[in-house]
PDBQT receptor file of N, H, CA, C and O in Angstrom, charges set to zero:
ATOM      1  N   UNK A   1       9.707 -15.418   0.267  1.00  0.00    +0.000 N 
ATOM      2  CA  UNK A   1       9.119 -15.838  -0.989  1.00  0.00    +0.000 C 
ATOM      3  C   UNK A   1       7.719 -16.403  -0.767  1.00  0.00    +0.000 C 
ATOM      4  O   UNK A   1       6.844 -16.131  -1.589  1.00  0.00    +0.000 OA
ATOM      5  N   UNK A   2       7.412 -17.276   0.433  1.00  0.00    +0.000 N 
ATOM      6  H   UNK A   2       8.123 -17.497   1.100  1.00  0.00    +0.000 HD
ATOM      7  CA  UNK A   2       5.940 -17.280   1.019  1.00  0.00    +0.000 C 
ATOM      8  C   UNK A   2       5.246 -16.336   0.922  1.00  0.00    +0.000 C 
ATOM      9  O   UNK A   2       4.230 -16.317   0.228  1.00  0.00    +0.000 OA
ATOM     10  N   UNK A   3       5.637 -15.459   1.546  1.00  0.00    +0.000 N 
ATOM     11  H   UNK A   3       6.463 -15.475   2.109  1.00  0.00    +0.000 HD
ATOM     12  CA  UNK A   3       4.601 -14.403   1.293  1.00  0.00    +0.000 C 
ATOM     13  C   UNK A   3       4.285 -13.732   0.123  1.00  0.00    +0.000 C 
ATOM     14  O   UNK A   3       3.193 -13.166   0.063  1.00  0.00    +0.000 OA
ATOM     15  N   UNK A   4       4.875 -13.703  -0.604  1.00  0.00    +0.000 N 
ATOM     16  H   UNK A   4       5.762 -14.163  -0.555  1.00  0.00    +0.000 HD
ATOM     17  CA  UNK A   4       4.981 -13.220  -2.188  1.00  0.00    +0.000 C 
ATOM     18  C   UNK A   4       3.716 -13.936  -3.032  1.00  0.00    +0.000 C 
ATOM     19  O   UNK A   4       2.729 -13.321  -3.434  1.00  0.00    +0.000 OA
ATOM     20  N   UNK A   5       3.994 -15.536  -3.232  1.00  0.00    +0.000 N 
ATOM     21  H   UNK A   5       4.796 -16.035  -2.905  1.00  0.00    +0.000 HD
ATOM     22  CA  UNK A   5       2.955 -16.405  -3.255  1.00  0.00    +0.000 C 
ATOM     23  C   UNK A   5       1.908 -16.370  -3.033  1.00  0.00    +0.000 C 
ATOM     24  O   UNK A   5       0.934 -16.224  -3.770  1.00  0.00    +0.000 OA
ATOM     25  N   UNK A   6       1.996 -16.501  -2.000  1.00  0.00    +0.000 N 
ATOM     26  H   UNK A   6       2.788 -16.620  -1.401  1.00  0.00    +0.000 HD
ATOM     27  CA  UNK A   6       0.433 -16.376  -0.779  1.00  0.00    +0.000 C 
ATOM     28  C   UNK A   6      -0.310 -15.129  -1.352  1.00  0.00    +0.000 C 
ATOM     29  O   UNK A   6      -1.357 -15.344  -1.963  1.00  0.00    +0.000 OA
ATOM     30  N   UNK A   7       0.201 -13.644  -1.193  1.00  0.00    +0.000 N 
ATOM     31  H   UNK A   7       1.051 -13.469  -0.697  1.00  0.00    +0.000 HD
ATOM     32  CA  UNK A   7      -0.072 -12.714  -1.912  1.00  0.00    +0.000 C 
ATOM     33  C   UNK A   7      -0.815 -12.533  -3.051  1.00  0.00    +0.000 C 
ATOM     34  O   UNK A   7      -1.873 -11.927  -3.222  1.00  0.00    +0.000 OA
ATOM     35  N   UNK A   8       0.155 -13.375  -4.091  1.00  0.00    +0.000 N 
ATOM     36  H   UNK A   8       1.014 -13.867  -3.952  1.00  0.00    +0.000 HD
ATOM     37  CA  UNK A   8      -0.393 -13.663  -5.614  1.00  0.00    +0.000 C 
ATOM     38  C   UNK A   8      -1.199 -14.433  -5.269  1.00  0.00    +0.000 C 
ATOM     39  O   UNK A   8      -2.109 -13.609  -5.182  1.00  0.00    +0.000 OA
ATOM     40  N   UNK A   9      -1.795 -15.621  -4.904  1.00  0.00    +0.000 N 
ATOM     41  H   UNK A   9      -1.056 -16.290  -4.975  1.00  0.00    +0.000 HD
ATOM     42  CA  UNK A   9      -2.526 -16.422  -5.160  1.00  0.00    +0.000 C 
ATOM     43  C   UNK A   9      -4.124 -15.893  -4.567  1.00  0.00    +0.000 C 
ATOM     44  O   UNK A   9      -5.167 -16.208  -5.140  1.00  0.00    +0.000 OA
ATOM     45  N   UNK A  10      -4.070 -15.096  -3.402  1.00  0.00    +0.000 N 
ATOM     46  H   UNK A  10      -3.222 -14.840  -2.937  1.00  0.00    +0.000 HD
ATOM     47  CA  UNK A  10      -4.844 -14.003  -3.110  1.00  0.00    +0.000 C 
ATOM     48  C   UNK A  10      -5.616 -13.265  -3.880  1.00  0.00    +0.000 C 
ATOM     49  O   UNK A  10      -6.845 -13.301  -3.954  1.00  0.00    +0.000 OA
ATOM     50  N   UNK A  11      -4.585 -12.333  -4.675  1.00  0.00    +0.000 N 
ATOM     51  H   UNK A  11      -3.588 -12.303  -4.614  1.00  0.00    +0.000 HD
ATOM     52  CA  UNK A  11      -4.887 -11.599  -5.250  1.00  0.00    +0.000 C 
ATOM     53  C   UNK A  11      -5.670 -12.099  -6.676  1.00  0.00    +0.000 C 
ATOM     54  O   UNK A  11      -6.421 -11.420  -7.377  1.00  0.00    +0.000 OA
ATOM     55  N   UNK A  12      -5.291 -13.359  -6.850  1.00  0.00    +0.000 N 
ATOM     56  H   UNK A  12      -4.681 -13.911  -6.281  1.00  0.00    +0.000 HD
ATOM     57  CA  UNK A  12      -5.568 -13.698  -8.198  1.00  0.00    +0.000 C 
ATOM     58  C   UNK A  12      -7.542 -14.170  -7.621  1.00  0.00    +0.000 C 
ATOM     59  O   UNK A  12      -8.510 -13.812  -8.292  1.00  0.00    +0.000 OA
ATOM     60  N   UNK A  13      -7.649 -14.915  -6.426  1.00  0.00    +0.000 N 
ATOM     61  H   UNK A  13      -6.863 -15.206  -5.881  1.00  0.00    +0.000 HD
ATOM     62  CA  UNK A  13      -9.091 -15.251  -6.041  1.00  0.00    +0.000 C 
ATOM     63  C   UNK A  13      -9.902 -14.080  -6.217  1.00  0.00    +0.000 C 
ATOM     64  O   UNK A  13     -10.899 -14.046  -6.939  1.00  0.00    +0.000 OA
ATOM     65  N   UNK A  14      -9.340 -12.878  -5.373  1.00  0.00    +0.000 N 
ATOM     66  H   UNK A  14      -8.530 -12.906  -4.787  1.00  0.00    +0.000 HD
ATOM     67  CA  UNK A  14      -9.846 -12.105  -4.956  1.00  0.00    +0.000 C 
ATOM     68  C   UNK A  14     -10.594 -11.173  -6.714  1.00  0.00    +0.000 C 
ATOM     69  O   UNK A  14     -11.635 -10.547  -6.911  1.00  0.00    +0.000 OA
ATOM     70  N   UNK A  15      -9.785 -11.427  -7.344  1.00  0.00    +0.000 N 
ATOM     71  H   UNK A  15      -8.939 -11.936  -7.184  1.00  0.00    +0.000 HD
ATOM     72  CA  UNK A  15      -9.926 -10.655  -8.972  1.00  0.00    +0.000 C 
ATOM     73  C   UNK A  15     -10.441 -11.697  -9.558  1.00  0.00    +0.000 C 
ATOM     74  O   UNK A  15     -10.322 -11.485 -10.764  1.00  0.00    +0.000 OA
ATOM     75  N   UNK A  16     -11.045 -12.900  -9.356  1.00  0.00    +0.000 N 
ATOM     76  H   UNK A  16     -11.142 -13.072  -8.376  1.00  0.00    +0.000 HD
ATOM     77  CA  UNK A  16     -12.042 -13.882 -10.167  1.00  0.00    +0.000 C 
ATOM     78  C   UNK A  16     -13.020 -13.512  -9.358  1.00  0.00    +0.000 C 
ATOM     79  O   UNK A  16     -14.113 -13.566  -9.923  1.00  0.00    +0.000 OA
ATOM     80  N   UNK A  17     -13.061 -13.174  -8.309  1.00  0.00    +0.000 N 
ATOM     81  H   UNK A  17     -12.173 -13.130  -7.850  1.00  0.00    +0.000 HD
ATOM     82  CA  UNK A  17     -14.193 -12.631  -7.103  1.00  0.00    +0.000 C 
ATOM     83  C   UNK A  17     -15.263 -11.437  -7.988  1.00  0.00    +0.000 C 
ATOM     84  O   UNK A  17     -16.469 -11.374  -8.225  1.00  0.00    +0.000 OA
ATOM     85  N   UNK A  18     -14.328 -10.776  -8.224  1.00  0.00    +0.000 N 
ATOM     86  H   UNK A  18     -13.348 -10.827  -8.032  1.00  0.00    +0.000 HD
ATOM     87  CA  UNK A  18     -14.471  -9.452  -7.954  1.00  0.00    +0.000 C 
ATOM     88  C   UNK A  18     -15.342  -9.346  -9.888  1.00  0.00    +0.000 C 
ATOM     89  O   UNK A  18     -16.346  -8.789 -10.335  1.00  0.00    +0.000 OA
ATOM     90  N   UNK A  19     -14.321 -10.157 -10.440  1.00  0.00    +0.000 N 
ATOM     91  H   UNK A  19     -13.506 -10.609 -10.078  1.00  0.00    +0.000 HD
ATOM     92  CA  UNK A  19     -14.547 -10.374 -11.657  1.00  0.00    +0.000 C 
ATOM     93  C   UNK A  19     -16.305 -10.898 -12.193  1.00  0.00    +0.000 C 
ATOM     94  O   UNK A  19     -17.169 -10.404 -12.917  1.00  0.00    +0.000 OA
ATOM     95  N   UNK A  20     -16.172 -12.189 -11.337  1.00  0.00    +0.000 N 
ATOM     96  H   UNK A  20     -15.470 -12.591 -10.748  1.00  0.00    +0.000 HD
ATOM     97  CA  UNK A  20     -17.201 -13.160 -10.939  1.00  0.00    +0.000 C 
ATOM     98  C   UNK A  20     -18.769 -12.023 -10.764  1.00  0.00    +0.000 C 
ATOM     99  O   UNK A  20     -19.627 -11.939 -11.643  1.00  0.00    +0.000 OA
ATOM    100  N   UNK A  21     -18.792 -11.571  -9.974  1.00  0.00    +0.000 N 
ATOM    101  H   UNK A  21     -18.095 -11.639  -9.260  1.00  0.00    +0.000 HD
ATOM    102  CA  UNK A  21     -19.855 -10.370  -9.232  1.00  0.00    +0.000 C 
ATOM    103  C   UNK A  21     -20.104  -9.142 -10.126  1.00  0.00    +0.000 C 
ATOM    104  O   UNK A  21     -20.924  -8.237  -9.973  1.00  0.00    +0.000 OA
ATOM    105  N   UNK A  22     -19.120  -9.349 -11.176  1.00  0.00    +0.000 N 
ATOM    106  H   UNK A  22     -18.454 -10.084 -11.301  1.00  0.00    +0.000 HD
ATOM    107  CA  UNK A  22     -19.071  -8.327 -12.574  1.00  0.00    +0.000 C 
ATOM    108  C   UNK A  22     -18.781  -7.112 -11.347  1.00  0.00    +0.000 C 
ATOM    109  O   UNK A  22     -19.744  -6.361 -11.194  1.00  0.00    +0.000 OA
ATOM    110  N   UNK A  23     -17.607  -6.836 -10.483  1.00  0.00    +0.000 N 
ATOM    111  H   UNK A  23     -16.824  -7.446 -10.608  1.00  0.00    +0.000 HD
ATOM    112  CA  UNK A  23     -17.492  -5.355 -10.027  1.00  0.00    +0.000 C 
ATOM    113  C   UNK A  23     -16.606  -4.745 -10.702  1.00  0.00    +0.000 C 
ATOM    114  O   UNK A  23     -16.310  -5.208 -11.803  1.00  0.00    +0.000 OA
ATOM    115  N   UNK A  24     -16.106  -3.827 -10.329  1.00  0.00    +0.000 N 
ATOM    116  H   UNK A  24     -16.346  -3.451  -9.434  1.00  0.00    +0.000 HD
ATOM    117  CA  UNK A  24     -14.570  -3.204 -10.917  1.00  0.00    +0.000 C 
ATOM    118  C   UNK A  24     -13.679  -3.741 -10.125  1.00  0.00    +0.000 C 
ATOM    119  O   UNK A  24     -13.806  -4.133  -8.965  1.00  0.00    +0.000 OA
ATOM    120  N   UNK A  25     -12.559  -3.735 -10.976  1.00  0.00    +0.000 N 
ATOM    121  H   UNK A  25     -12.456  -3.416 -11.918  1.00  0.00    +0.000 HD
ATOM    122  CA  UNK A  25     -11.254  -4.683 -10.331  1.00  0.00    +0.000 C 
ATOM    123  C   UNK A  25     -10.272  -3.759  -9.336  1.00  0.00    +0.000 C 
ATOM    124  O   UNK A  25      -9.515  -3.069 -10.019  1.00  0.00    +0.000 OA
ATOM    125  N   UNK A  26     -10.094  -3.573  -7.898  1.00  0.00    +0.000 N 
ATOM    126  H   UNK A  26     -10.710  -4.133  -7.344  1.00  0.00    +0.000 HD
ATOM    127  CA  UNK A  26      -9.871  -2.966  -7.225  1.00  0.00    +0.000 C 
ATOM    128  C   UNK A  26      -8.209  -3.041  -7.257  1.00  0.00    +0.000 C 
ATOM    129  O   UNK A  26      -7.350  -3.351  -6.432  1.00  0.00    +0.000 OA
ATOM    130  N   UNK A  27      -8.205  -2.643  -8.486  1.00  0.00    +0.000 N 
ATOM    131  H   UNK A  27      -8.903  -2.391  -9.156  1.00  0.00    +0.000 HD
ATOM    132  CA  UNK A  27      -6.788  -2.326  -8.924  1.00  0.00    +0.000 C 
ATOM    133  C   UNK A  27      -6.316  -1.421 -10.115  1.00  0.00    +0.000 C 
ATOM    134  O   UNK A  27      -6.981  -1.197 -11.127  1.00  0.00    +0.000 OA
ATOM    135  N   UNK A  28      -5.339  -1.042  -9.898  1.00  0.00    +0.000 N 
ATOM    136  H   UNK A  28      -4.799  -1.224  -9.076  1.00  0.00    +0.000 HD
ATOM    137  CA  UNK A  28      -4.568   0.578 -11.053  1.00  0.00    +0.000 C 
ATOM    138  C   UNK A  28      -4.823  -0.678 -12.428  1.00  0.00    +0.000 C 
ATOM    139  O   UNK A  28      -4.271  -1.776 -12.511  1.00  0.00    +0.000 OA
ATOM    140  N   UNK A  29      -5.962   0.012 -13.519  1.00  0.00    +0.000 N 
ATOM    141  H   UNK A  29      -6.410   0.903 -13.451  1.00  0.00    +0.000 HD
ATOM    142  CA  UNK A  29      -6.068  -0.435 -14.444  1.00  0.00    +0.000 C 
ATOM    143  C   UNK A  29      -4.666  -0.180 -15.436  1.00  0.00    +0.000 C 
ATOM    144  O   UNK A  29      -4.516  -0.808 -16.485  1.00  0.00    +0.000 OA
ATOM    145  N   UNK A  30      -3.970   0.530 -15.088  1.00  0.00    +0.000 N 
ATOM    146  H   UNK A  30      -4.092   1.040 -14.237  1.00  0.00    +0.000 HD
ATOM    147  CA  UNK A  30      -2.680   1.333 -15.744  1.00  0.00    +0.000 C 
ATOM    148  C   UNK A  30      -1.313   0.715 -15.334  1.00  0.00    +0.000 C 
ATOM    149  O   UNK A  30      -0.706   0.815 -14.268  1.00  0.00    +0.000 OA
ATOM    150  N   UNK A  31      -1.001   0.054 -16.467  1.00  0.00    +0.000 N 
ATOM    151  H   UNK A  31      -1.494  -0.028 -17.333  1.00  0.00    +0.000 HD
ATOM    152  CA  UNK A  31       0.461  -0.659 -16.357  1.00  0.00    +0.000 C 
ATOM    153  C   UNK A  31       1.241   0.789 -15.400  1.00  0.00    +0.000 C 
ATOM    154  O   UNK A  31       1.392   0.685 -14.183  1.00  0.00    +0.000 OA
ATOM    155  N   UNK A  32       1.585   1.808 -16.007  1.00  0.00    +0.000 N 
ATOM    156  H   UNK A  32       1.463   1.892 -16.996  1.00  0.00    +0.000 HD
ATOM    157  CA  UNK A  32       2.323   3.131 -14.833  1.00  0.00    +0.000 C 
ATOM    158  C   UNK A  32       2.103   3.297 -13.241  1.00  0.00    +0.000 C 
ATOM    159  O   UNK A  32       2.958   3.554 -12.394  1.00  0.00    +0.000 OA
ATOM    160  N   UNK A  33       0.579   3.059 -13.051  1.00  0.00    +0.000 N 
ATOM    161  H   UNK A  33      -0.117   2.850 -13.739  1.00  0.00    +0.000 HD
ATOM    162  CA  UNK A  33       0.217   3.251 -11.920  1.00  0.00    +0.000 C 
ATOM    163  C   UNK A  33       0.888   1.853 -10.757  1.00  0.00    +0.000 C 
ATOM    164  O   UNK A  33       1.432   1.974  -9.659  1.00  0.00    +0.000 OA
ATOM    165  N   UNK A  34       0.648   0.915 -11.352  1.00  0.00    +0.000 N 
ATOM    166  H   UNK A  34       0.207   0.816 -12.244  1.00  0.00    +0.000 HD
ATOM    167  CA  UNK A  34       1.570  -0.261 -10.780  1.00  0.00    +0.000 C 
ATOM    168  C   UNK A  34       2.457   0.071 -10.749  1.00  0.00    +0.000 C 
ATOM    169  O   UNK A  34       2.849   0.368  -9.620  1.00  0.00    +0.000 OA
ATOM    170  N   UNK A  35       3.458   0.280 -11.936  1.00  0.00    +0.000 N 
ATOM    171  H   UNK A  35       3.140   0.039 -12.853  1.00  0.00    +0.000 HD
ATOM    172  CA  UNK A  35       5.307   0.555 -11.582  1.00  0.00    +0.000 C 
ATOM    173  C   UNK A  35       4.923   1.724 -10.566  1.00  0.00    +0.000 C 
ATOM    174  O   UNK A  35       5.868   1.676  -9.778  1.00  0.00    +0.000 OA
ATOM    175  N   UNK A  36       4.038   2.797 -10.107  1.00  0.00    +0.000 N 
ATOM    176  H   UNK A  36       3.270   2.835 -10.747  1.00  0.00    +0.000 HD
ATOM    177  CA  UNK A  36       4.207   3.708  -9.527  1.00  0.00    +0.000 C 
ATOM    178  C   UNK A  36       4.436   3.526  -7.849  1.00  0.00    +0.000 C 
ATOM    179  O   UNK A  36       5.142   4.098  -7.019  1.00  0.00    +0.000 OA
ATOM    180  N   UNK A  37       3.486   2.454  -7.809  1.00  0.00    +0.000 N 
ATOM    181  H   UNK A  37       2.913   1.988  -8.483  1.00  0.00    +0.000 HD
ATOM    182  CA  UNK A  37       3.408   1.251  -6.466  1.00  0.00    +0.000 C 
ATOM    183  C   UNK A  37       4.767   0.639  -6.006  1.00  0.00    +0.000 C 
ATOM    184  O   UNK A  37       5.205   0.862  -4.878  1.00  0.00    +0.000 OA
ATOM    185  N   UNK A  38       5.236   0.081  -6.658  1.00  0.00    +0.000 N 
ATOM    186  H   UNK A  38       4.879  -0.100  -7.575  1.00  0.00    +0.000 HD
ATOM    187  CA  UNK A  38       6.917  -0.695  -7.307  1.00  0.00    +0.000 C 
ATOM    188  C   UNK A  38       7.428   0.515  -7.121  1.00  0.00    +0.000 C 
ATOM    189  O   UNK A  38       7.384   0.596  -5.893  1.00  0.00    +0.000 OA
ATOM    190  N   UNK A  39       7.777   1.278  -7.414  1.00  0.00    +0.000 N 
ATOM    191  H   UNK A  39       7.813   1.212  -8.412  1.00  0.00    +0.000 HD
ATOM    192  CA  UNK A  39       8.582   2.459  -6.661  1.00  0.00    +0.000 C 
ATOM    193  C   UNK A  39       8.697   3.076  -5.247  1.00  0.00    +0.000 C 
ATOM    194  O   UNK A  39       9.688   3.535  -4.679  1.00  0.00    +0.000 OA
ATOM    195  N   UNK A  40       7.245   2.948  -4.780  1.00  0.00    +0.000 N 
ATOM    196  H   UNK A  40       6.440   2.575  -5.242  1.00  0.00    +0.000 HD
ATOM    197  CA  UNK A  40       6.761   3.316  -3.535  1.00  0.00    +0.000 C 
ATOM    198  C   UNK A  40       7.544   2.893  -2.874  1.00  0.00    +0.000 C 
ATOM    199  O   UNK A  40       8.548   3.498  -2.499  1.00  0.00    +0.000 OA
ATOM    200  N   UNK A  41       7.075   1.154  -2.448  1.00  0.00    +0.000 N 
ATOM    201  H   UNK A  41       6.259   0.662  -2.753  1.00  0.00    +0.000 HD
ATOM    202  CA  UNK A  41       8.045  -0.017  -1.883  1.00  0.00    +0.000 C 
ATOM    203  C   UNK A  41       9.881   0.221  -2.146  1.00  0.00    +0.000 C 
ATOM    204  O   UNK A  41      10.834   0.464  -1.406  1.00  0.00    +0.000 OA
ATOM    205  N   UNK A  42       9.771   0.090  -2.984  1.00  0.00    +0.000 N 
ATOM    206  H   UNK A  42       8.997  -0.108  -3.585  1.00  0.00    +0.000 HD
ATOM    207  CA  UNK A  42      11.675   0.507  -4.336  1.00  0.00    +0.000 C 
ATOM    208  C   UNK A  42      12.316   1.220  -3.154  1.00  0.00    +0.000 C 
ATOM    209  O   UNK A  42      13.284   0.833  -2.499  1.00  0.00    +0.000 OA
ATOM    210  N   UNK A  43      11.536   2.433  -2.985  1.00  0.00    +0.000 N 
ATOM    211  H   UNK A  43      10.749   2.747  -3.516  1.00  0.00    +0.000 HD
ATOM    212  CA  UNK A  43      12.370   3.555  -2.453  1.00  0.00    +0.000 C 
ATOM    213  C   UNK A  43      12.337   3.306  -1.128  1.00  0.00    +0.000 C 
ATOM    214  O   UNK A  43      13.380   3.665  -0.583  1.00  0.00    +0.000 OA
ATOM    215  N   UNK A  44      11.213   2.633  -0.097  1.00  0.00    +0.000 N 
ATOM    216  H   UNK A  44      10.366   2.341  -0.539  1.00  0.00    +0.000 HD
ATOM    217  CA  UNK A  44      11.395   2.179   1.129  1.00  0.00    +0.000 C 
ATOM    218  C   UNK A  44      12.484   1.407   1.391  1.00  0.00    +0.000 C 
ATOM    219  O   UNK A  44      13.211   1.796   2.305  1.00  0.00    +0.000 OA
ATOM    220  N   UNK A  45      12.844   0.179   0.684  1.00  0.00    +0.000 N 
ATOM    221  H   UNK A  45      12.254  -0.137  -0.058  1.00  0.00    +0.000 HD
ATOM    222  CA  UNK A  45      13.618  -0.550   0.702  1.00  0.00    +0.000 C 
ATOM    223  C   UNK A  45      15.021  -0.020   0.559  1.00  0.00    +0.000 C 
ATOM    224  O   UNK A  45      16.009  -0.356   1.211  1.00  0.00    +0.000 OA
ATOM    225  N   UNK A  46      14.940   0.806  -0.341  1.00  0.00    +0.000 N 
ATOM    226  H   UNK A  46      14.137   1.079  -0.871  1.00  0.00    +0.000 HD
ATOM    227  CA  UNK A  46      16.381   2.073  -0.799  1.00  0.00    +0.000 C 
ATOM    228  C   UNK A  46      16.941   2.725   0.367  1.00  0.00    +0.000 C 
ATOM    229  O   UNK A  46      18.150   2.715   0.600  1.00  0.00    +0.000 OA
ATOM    230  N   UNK A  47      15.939   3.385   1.227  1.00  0.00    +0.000 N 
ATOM    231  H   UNK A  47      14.957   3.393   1.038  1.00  0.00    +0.000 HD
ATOM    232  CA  UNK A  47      16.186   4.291   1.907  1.00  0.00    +0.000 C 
ATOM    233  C   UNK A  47      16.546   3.280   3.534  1.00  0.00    +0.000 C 
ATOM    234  O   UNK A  47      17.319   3.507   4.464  1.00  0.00    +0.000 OA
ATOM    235  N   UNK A  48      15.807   2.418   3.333  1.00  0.00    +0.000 N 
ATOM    236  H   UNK A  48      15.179   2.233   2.577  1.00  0.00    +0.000 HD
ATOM    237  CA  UNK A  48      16.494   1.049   4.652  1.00  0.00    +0.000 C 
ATOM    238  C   UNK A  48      17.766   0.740   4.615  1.00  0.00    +0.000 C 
ATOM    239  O   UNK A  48      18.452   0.641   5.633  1.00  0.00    +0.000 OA
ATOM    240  N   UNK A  49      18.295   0.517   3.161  1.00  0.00    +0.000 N 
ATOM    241  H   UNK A  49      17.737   0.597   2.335  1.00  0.00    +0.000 HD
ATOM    242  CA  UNK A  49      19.477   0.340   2.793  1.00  0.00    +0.000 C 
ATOM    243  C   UNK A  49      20.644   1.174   3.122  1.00  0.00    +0.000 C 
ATOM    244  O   UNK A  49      21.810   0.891   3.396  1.00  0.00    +0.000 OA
ATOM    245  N   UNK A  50      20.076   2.153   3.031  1.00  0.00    +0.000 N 
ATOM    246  H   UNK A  50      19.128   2.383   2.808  1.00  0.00    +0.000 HD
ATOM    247  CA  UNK A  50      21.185   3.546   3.048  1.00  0.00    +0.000 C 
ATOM    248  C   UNK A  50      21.125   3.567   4.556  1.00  0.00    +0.000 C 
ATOM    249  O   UNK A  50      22.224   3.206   4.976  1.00  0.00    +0.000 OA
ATOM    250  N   UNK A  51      20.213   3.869   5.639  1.00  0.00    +0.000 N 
ATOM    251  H   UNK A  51      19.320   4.162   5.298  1.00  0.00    +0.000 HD
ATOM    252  CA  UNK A  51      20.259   3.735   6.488  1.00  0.00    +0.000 C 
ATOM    253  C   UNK A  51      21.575   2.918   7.338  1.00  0.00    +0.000 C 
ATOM    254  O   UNK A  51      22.473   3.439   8.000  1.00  0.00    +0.000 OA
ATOM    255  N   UNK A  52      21.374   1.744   7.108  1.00  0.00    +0.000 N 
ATOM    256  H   UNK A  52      20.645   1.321   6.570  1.00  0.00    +0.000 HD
ATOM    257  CA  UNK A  52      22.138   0.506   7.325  1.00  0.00    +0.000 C 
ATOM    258  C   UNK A  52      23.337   1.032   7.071  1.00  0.00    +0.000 C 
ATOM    259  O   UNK A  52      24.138   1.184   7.994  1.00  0.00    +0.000 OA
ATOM    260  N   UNK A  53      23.634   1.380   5.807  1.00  0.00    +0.000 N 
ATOM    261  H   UNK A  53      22.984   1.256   5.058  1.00  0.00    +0.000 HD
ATOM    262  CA  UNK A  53      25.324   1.864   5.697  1.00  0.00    +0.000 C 
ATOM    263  C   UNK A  53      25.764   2.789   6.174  1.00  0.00    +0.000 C 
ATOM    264  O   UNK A  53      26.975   2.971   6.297  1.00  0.00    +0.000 OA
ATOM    265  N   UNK A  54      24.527   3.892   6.696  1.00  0.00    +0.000 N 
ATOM    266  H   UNK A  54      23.543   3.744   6.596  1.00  0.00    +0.000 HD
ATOM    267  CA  UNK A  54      25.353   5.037   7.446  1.00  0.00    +0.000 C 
ATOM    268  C   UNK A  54      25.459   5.296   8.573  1.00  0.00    +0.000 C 
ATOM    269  O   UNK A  54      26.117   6.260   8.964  1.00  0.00    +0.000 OA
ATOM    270  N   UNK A  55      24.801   4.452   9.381  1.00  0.00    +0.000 N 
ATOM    271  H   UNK A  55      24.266   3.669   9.063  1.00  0.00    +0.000 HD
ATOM    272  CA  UNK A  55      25.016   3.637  10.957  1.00  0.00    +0.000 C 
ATOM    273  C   UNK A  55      25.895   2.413  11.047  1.00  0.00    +0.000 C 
ATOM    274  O   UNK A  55      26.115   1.817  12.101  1.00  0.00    +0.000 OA
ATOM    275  N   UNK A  56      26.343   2.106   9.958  1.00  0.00    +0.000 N 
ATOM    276  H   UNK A  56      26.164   2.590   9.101  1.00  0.00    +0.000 HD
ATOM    277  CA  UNK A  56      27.591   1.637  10.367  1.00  0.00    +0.000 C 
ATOM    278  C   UNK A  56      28.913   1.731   9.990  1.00  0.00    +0.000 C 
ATOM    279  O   UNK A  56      29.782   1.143  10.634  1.00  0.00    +0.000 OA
TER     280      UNK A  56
């Protein structure tokens, strides 16, 4: 959960930064493109899982 935090709180500097300097926000302007990210991870975690149960 540290790292989760740490992460967010990052990310949030880094986008007043970025904001701040008037750049573009080096992130999926698109609510989809995020869940698309969230899936990425989703399915890593999925496929660790399955792993685990079929080695043992």
């Amino acid at each position: 959960m540290k790292e989760v935090i740490l992460a967010l709180i990052a990310g949030l500097i880094v986008g007043m930064l970025f904001r701040f300097l008037k750049l573009p926000l080096p992130a999926p302007p698109v609510f989809s493109a995020v869940i698309g990210v969230f899936g990425v991870y989703f399915g890593g975690v999925v496929l660790d899982w399955i792993m685990k149960l079929v080695r043992h």
